[in-house]
C-alpha positions in Angstrom: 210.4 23.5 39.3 208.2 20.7 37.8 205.9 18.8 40.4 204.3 15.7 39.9 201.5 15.0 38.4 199.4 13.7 41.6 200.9 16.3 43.6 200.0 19.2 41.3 196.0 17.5 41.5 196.5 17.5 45.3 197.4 21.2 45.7 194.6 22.3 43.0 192.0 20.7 44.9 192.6 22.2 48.3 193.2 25.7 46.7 189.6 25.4 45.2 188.0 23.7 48.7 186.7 20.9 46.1 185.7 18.3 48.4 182.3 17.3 50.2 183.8 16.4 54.1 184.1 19.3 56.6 185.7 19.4 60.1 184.3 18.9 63.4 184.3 22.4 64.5 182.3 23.8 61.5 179.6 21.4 61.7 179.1 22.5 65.3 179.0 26.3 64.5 176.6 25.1 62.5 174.4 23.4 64.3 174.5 26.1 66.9 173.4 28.7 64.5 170.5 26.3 64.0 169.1 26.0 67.0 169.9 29.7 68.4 167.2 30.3 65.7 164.7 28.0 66.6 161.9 28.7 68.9 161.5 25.7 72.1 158.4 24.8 73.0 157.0 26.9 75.5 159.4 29.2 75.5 158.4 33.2 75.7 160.3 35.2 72.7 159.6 39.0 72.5 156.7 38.8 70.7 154.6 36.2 72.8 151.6 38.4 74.9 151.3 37.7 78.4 148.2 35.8 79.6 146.0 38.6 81.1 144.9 37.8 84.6 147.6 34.7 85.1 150.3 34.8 87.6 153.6 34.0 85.8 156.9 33.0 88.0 159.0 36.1 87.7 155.7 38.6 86.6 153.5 40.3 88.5 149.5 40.2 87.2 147.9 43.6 87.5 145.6 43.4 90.2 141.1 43.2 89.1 139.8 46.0 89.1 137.4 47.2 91.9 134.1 47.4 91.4 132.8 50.4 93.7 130.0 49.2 95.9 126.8 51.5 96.4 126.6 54.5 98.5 126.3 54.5 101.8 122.9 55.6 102.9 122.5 58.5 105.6 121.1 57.8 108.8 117.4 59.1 109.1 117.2 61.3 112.3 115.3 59.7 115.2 112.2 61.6 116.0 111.1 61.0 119.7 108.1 59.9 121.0 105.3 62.7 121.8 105.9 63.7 125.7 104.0 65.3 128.2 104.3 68.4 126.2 102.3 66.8 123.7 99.3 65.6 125.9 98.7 68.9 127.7 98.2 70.1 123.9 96.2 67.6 123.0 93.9 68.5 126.8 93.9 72.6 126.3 92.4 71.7 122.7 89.6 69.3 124.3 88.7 72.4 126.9 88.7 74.9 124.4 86.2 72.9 121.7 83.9 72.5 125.2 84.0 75.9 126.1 83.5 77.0 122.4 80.3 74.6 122.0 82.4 72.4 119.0 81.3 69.4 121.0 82.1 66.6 118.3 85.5 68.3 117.9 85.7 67.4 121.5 84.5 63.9 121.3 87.1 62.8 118.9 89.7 63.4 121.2 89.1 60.6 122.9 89.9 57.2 122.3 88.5 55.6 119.8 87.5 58.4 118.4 85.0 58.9 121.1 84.3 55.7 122.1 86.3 55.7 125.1 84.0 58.5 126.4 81.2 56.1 126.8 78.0 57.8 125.2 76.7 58.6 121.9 78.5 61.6 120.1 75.0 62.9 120.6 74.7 62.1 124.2 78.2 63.6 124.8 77.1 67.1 123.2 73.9 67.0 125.4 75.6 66.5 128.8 77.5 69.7 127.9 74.9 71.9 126.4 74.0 72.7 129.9 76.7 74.6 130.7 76.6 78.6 129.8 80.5 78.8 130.9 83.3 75.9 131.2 86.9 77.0 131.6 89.3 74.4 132.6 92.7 74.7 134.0 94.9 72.4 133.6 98.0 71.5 136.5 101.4 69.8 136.0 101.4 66.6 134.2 102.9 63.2 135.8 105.2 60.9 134.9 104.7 58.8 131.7 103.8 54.8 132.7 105.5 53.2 130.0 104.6 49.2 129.1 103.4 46.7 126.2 103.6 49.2 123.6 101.3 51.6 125.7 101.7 54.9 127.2 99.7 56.5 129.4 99.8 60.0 131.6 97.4 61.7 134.0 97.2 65.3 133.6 95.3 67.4 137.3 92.5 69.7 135.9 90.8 72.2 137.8 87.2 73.6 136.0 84.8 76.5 136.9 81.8 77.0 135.0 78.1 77.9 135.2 75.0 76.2 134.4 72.2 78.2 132.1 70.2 78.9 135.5 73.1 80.2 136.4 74.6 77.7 139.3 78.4 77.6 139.6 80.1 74.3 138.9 83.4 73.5 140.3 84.8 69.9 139.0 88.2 69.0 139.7 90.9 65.7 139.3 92.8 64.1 137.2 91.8 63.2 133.4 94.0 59.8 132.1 95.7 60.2 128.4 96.7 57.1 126.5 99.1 56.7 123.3 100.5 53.5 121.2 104.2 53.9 121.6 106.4 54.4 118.6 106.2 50.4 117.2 105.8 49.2 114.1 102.0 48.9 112.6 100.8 51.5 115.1 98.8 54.0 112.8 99.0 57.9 113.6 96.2 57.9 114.9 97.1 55.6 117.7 100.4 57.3 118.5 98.7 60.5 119.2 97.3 61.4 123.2 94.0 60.8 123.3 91.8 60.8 126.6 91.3 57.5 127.6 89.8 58.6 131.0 88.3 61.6 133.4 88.3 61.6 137.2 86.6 65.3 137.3 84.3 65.4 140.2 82.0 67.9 141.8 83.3 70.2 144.4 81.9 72.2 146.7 80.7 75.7 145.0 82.6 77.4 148.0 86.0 76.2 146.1 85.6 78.5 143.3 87.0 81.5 144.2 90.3 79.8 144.5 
């Protein structure tokens, strides 16, 4: 069969797709494919880091790290204050440095070391170089009188000696301790007994045999 010649021209362009105008539907694939591969602004693709630290809607940040704080420090024990215990100590060691002639061992027991005994340290060894025999012994303490930072205690003593011409010597009553209490400042010295006072009087020579 013989065609045309504008027909046959017709059919030969549409066989070879010879033309430069496309349909609707192709230019929208198109354009799809287009911006399918385009990155939006903002937008997180697979390859975008998270911001370390940043709360993101939808993603939880890891929580900071804690820094550990120091070590607790132990509690130091408590030590308690000296007692009674520690005066009647502090008394037995005064009576034994008189009876064993260490008189300026003696005198620093006292306040002050020795000044609350009122004499020289010379004039204390004198008044008890008389004595050939001093023995003390010593009763049941009192109660502690607590106030201002101050402790104080009386202690009963009971002593029996013998001068060097050989008269008996009976003294008896109380002798007065005092101590700083446990405050800050206070040396260790000053929260140690010391004597602070004696009450020891002559009695009757007749009282020694008890």
């Amino acid at each position: 069969m013989r065609l045309l010649p504008g027909v046959a021209a017709a059919l030969l362009l549409s066989a070879c797709g010879g033309g430069d105008d496309r349909d609707d539907n192709g230019a929208a694939a198109d354009n799809a494919a287009l911006v399918g591969s385009t990155p939006v602004a903002g937008a997180l693709t697979p390859s975008t880091p998270l911001p370390a630290g940043e709360g993101i809607p939808g993603v939880s940040a890891p929580p900071p790290a804690e820094t550990p704080g120091p070590a607790p420090v132990p509690d130091l024990p408590v030590q308690p204050e000296a007692g009674a215990d520690a005066a009647v100590t502090v008394l037995r060691d005064y009576f034994a440095a008189l009876s064993g002639g260490r008189y300026a061992e003696a005198y620093r027991l006292w306040n002050g070391r020795g000044e609350a005994a009122g004499m020289t340290r010379q004039a204390f060894a004198d008044s008890f170089a008389k004595y050939a025999e001093y023995r003390a012994t010593i009763g049941t303490p009192g109660r502690i009188d607590a106030g201002a930072g101050q402790r104080y205690i009386d202690i009963p003593v009971r002593v029996t000696g013998r001068l060097r011409d050989g008269t008996p010597v009976v003294l008896e009553g109380p002798v007065t301790l005092h101590r700083t209490g446990d405050i800050d400042g206070a040396t260790a010295e000053q929260r140690s007994w010391r004597i602070s006072a004696s009450a020891l009087k002559p009695r009757p020579t007749g009282d020694a045999a008890r």
